[in-house]
C-alpha positions in Angstrom: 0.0 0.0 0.0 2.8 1.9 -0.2 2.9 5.3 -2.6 6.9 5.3 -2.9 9.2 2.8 -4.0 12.3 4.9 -3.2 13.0 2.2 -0.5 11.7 -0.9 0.6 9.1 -0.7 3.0 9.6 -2.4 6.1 8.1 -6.0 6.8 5.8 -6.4 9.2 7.4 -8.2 11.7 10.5 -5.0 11.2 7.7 -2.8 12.0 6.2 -4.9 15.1 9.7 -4.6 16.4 10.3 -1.2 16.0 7.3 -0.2 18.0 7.3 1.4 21.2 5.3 -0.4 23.5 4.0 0.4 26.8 3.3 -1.6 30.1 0.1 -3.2 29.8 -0.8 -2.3 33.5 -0.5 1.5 31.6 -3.1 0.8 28.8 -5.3 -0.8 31.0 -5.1 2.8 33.3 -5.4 4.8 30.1 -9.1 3.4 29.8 -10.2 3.6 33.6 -8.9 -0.5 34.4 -7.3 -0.2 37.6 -3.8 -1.8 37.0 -4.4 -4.1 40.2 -7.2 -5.9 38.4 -5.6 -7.4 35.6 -4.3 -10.3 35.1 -0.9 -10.2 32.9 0.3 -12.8 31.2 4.2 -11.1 30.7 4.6 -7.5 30.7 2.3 -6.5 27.2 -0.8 -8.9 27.7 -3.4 -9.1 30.0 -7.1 -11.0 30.7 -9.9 -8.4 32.0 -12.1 -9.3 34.8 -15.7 -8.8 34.1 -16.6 -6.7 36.2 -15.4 -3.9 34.3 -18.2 -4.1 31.9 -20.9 -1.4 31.8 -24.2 -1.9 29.9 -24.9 1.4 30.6 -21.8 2.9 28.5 -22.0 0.3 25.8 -25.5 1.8 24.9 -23.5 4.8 24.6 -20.0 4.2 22.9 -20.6 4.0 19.1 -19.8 0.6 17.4 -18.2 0.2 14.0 -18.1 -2.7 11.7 -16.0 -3.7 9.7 -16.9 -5.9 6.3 -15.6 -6.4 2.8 -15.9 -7.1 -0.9 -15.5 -10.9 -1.8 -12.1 -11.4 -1.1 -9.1 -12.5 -3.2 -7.3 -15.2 -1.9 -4.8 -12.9 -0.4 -7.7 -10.9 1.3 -8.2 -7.5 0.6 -6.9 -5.5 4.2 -10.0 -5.6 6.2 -7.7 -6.8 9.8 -5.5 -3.5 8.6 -8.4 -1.3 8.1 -9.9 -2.5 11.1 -6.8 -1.0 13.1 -5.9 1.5 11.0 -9.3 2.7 12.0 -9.0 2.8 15.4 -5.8 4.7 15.3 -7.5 7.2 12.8 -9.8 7.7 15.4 -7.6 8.0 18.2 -5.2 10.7 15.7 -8.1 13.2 15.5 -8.9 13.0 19.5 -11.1 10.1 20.2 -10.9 7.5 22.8 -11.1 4.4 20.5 -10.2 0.8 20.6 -10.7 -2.3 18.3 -11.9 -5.2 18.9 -10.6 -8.6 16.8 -10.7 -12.1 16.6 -7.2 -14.3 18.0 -5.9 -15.9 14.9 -5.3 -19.8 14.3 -2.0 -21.7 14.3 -3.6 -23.2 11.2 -3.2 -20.7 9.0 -0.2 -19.1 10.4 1.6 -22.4 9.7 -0.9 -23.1 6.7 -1.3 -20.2 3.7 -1.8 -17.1 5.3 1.0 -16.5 7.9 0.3 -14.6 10.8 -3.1 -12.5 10.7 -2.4 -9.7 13.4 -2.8 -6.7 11.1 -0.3 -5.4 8.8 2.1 -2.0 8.4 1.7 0.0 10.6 -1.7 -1.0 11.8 -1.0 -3.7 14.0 -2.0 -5.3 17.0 0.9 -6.0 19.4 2.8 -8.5 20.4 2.4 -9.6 16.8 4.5 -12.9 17.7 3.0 -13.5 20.4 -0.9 -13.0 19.0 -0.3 -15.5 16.3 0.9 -18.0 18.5 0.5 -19.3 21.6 -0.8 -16.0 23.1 -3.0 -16.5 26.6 -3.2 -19.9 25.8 -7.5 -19.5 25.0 -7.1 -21.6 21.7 -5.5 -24.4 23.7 -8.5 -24.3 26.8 -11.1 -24.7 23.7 -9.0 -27.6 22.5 -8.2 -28.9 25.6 -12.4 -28.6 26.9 -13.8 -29.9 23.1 -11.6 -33.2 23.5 -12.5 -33.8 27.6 -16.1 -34.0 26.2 -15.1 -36.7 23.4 -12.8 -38.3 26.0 -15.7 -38.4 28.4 -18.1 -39.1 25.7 -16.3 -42.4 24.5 -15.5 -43.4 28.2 -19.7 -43.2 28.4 -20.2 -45.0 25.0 -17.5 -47.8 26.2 -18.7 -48.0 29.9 -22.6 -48.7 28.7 -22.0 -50.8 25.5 -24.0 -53.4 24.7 -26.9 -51.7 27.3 -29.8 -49.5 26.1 -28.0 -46.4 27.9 -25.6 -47.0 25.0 -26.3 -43.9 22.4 -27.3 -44.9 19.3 -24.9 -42.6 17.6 -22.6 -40.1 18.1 -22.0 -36.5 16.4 -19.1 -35.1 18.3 -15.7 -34.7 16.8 -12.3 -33.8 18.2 -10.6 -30.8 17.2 -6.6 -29.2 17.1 -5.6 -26.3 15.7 -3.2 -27.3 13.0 -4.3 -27.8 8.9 -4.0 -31.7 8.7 -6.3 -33.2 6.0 -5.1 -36.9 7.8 -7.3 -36.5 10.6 -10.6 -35.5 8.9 -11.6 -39.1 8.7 -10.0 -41.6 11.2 -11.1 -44.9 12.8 -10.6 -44.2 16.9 -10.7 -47.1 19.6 -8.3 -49.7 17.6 -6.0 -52.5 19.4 -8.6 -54.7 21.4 -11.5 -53.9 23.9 -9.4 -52.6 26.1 -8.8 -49.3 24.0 -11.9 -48.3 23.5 -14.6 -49.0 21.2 -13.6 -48.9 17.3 -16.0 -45.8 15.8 -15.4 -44.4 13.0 -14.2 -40.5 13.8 -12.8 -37.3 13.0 -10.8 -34.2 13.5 -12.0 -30.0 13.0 -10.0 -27.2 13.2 -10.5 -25.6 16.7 -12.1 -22.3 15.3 -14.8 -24.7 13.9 -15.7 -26.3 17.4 -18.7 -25.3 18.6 -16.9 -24.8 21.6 -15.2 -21.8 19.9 -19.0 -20.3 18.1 -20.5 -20.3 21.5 -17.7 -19.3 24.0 -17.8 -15.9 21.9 -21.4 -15.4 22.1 -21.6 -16.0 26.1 -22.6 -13.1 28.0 -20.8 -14.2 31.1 -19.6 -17.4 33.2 -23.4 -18.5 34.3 -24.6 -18.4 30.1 -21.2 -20.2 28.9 -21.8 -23.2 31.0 -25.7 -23.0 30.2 -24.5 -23.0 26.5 -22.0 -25.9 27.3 -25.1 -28.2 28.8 -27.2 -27.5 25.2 -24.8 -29.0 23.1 -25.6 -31.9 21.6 -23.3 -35.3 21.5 -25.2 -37.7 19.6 -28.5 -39.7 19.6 -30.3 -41.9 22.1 -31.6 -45.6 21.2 -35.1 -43.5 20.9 -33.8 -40.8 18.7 -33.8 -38.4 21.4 -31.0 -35.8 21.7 -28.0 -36.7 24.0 -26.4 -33.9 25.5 -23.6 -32.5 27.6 -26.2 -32.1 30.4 -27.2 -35.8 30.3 -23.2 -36.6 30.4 -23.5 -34.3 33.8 -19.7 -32.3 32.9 -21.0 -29.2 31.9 -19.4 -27.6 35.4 -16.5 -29.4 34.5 -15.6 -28.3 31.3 -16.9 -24.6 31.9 -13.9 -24.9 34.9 -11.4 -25.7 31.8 -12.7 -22.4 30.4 -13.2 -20.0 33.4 -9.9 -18.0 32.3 -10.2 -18.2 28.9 -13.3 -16.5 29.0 -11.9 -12.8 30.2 -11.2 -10.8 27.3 -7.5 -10.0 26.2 -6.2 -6.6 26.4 -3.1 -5.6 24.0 -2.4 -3.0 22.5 -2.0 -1.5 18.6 1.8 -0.2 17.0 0.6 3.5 18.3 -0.4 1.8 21.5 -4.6 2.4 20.4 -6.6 -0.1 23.2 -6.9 -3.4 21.4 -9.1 -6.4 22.5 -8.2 -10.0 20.4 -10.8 -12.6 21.7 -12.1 -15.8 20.4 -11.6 -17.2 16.6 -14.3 -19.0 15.3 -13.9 -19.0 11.3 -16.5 -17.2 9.0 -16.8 -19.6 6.2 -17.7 -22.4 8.7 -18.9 -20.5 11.4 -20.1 -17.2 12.7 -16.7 -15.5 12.1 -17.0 -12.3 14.9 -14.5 -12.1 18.0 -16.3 -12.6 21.4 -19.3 -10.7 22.6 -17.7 -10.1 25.6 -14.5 -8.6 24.0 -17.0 -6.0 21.7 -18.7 -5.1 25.0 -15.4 -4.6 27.5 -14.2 -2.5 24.5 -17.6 -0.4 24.5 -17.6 -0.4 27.6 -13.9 1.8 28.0 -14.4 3.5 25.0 -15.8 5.8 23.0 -15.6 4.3 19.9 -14.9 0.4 18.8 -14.0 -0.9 15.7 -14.6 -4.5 14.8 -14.6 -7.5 11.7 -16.5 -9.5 10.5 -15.3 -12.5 8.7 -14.7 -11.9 4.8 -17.5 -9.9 3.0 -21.3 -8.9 3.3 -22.6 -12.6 2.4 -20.2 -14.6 4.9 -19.4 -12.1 7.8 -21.7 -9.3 8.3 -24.8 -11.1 7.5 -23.3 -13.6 10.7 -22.6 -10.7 12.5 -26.0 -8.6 12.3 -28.4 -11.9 11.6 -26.8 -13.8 14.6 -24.3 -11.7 17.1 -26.1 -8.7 17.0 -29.5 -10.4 17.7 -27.8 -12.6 20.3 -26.1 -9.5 22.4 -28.3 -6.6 21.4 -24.9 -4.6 20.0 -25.9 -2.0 17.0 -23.2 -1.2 14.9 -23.9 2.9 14.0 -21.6 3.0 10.7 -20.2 -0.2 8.6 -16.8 0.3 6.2 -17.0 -2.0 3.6 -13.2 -2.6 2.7 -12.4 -2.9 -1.3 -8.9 -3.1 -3.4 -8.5 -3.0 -7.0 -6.9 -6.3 -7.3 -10.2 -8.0 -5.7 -12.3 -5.8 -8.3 -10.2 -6.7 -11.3 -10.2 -10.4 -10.0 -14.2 -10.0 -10.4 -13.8 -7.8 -13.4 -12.1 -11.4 -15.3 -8.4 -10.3 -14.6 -6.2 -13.6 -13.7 -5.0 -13.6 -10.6 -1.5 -13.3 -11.6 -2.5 -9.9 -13.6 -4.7 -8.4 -10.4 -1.9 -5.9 -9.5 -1.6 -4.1 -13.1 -3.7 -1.1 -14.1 -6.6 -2.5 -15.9 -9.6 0.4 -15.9 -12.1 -2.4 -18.2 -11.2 -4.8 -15.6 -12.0 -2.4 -12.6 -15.5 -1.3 -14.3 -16.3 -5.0 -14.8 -15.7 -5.9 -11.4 -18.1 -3.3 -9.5 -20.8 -5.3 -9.5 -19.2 -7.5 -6.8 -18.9 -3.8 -4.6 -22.3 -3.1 -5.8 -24.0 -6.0 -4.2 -22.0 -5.6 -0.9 -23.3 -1.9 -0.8 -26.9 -2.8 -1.2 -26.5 -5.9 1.4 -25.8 -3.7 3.9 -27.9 -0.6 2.9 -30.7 -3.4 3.4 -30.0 -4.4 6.9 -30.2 -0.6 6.8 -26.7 0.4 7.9 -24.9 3.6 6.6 -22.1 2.7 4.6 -18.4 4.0 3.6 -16.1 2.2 1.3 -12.7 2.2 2.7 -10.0 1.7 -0.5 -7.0 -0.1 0.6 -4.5 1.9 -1.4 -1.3 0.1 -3.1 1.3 1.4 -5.2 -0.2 -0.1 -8.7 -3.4 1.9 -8.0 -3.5 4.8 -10.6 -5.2 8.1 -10.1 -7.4 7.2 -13.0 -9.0 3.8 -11.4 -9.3 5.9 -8.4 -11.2 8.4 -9.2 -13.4 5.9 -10.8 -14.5 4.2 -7.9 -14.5 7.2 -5.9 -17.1 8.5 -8.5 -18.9 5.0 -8.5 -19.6 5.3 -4.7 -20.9 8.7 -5.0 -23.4 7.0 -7.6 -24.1 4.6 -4.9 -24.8 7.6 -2.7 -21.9 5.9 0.0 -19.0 7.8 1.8 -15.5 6.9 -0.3 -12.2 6.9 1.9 -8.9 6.5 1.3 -7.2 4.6 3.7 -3.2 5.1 4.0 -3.2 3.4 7.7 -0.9 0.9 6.3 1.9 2.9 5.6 1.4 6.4 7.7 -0.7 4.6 10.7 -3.0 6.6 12.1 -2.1 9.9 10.2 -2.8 7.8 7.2 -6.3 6.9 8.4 -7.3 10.2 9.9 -9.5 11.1 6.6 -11.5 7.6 6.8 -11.9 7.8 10.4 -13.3 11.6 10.2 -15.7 10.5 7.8 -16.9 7.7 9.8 -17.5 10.2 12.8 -19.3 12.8 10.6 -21.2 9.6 10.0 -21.8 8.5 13.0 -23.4 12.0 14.1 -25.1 12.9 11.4 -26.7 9.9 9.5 -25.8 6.7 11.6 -27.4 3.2 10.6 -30.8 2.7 11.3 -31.9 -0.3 13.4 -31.0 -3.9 12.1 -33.3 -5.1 9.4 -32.9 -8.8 10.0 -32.9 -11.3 6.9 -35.1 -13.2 8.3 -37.5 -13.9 11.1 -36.5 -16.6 13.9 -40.1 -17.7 13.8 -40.2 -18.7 10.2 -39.5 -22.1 9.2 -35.8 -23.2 8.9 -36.5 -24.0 5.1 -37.5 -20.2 5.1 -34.9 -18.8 6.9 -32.2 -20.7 4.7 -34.1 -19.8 1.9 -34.3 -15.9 2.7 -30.2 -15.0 3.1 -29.7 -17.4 0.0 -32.3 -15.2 -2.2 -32.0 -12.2 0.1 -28.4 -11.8 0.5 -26.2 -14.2 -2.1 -29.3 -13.6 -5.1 -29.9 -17.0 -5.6 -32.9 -18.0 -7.7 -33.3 -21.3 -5.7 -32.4 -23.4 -3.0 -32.2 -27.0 -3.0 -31.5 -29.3 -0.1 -29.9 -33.0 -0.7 -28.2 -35.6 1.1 -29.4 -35.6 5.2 -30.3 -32.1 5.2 -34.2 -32.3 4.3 -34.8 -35.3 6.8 -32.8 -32.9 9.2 -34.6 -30.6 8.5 -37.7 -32.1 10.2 -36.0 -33.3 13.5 -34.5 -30.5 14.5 -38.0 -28.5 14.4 -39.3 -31.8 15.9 -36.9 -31.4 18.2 -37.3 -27.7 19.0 -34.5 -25.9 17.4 -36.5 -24.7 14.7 -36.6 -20.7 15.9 -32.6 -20.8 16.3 -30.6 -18.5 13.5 -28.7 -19.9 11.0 -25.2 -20.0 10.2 -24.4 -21.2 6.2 -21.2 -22.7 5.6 -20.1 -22.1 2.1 -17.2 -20.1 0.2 -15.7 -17.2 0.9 -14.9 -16.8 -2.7 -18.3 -16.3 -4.2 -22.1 -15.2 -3.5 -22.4 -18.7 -4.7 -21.1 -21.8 -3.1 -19.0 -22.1 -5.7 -15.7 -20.3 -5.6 -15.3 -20.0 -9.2 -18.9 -18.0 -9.7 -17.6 -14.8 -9.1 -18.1 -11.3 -9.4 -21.8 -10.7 -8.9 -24.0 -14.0 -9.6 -27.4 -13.9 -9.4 -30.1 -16.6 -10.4 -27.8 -19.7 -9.4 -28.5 -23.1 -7.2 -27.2 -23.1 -3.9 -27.1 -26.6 -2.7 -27.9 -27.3 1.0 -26.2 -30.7 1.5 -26.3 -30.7 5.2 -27.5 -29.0 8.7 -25.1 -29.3 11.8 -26.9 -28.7 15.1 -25.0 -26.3 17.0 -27.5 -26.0 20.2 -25.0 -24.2 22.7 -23.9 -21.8 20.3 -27.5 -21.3 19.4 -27.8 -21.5 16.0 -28.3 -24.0 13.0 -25.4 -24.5 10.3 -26.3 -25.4 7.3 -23.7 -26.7 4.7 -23.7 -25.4 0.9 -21.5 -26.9 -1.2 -18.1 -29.2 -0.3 -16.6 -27.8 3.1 -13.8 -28.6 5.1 -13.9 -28.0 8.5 -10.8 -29.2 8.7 -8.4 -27.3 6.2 -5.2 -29.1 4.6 -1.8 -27.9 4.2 -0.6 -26.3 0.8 2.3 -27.7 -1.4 4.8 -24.5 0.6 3.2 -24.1 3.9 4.0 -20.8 5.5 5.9 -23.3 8.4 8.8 -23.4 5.9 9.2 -20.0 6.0 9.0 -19.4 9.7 12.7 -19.5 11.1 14.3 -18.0 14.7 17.0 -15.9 13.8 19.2 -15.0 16.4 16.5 -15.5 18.9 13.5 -13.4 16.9 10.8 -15.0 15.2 10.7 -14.3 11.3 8.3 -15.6 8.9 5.1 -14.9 10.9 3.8 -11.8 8.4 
């Protein structure tokens, strides 16, 4: 995003390095946390108790989401704007913090690489967030597996007894990309390890440990969320749950810590909270409740994502979060590049980074339909443009001119390479916003008392533009249980592509009129919400042919390879 190219410009991990940063006990104090009350974990993290939250002052702090365009597979900035909007903010003299989700070891090892922000808009420790960090990723891990551990010691202790379920539909997770453990056989080498049971391994941002640990309001609602999950099915067909295997106390202990936001802190030292990472293409893709409202509840303004773009995120986030925790966001940026137009516009990827006007022009649909997806849930909308070197004045001025057609705010955003000087333009817009035309209330996609068929059906035709939906495989008999069964007024949470308004990742651009193909619903009871699977999946990602792992090195004790 650089404008120059008189000198390199500084990795990201160069930059995280070169940043001053302060005690956290100090940020904590800058935002009225009384330094005695955290809990650090070293001397620039820390877990906030709960009691610092304040309904009263979240009702009052202005929230700000963040969405995008459909991505490219390198993304299109929307972590960086996210920051880069917070220290905008914070450059023209307002208390404001972000709020993000805690990124996997899967990706960081996998494609990606780390996923902390970028330039100089990040969210520090940068090491230290893309790794281990406070260890939450691990407690999910470590509480989804006691359940199947305690799960298969109940199946194995009442075999061949009508306590016995009659199947079971809880899998293990770890956060690593290994395609080897999707489908495994568990309980081999005699009756003494188990019984054999065909089994499986997600990625620990798709546990539903993960969805509903970042929708719990507190302690007393995690472990009621914890009780509602369901394991498997009874010899009646009744629903077996973590209540009936009487741990939920247990494995809510595993999480007690884990549940306290995490306070860090941004490369101009801007109050940052990283909490919880469920994915958005398989899940609901939004960083803890509780981290949005300790954020609102210190600040004035907080900036937050949503996973990719309007169809996969910010429908999650509005459709399910929102409705769950009663948060409003007042403004939404909708975060666009050139390369992801011209991508849409027919460009190959390899050509995305070259001036190509036709290709721009013939890519706005794609920014189109995001625009009109969120006017619809009747939020006010600015497009943020992520802006790189290649960009010419030309294609700029043409979107900027498109969006004024669109009657939307256009923004430049420079955060990347001048920080929060280089955000100050997009983060006084989004306050002019804020004051003088902020979002209305959410227009929900659908009501929770209509049918599930007619909830599914109303974000495929509502939000992607699909002309029909069909549901194969187990999800129509599904279907009918789980109303049986009484989860038919929970939301829903579709697991498709991230790639496409379709669910397939090769329909880009703007698509309307397609098939989406329901081939599956998960029950996801604790979290609260129905999943329904469009198109092939994987909840449990595999490695590319260069992992980013072979580029991760120590070097002379500092970590390199991470950005």
């Amino acid at each position: 995003m650089s404008d120059t190219a008189t000198k390199p410009f500084p990795s990201d991990i160069e930059i995280s390095r070169s940043s001053v940063l302060k005690p956290i006990a100090e940020i904590a104090k800058n935002i009225g946390i009384d330094p005695e009350d955290i809990i650090p974990y070293g001397k620039y993290k820390a877990k906030i108790p709960l009691s610092y939250l304040d309904e009263a002052k979240i009702k009052n702090s202005n929230l700000i989401l963040v969405t995008a365009i459909t991505p490219n597979k390198a993304g299109v900035g929307k972590t960086v704007t996210s920051v880069a909007t917070s220290l905008g903010l914070n450059y023209i003299g307002k208390k404001a913090a972000v709020a993000l989700r805690e990124p996997s070891l899967g990706p960081c090892f996998g494609m990606k690489g780390g996923a902390a922000g970028g330039g100089y808009s990040q969210v520090l420790p940068m090491e230290d967030i893309n790794l281990h960090f406070t260890g939450d990723f691990h407690a999910i891990t470590c509480a989804n597996n006691m359940i199947s551990a305690l799960l298969d010691n109940y199946q194995y202790q009442n075999r061949n007894t009508p306590l016995a379920l009659a199947s079971t539909v809880w899998r293990r997770v770890l956060d690593v990309n290994d395609r080897s453990l999707r489908n495994m056989v568990s309980g081999l080498g005699g009756s003494a390890n188990g019984i054999p049971t065909e089994a499986g391994f997600d990625i620990t941002p798709a546990s539903e440990i993960m969805a509903l640990f970042c929708l719990s309001a507190d302690q007393d609602d995690l472990q009621a969320r914890i009780e509602r999950i369901v394991l498997g099915y009874t010899q009646d067909k009744k629903p077996f749950t973590v209540k009936d295997l009487g741990v939920a106390e247990a494995i809510t202990i595993l999480l007690k810590d884990a549940l306290l936001p995490n306070l860090v802190q941004t490369t101009e030292q801007t109050t940052a909270f990283v909490h919880g990472g469920p994915f958005a293409n398989i899940a609901h893709g939004c960083n803890s409740v509780l981290a949005t409202k300790m954020a609102l509840s210190c600040n004035d303004y907080v900036v937050t994502e949503s996973g990719f773009g309007s169809d996969l995120g910010a429908e999650k986030f509005l459709d399910i979060k929102c409705r769950l925790s009663g948060l409003r966001p007042k403004a939404t940026i909708i975060v666009a590049t050139s390369a992801a137009l011209k991508l849409h516009g027919g460009v190959a990827a390899a050509e995305i980074n070259k001036p190509n006007m036709e290709a721009l022009i013939a890519g706005l649909p794609n920014l189109q339909r995001h625009v009109e997806n969120m006017k619809n849930f009747g939020q006010s909308v600015i497009v943020s443009f992520n802006k790189f070197k290649h960009d010419t004045p030309e294609e700029i001025a043409h979107l900027e001119n498109f969006c004024e057609q669109q009657g939307v705010v256009f923004a430049i955003n420079n955060g990347f390479t001048k920080g929060g000087e280089g955000a100050a333009d997009l983060a006084q817009k989004v306050v002019d916003m804020i004051e003088h035309h902020p979002s209305k209330d959410i227009n929900f996609t659908y009501d929770l008392t209509d049918s599930i068929k007619t909830k599914i059906e109303k974000i495929a035709t509502k939000i992607y533009r699909a002309g029909e939906v069909v549901f194969t495989g187990p999800a129509a008999t599904k279907m009918k249980s789980f109303e049986a069964n009484g989860w038919g007024n929970l939301p829903i949470c579709i697991a498709k592509t991230q790639y496409s308004f379709s669910d397939n990742e090769k329909n880009i651009c703007a698509p309307s009129g397609f098939t989406i193909n329901i081939r599956d619903l998960v029950i996801n009871a604790g979290a609260g919400f129905i999943v329904a699977v469009a198109g092939e999946i994987m909840r449990m990602p595999g490695l590319p042919k260069d992992p980013q792992a072979l580029h991760i090195k120590l070097v002379d004790g500092n970590i390199e390879g991470l950005s």
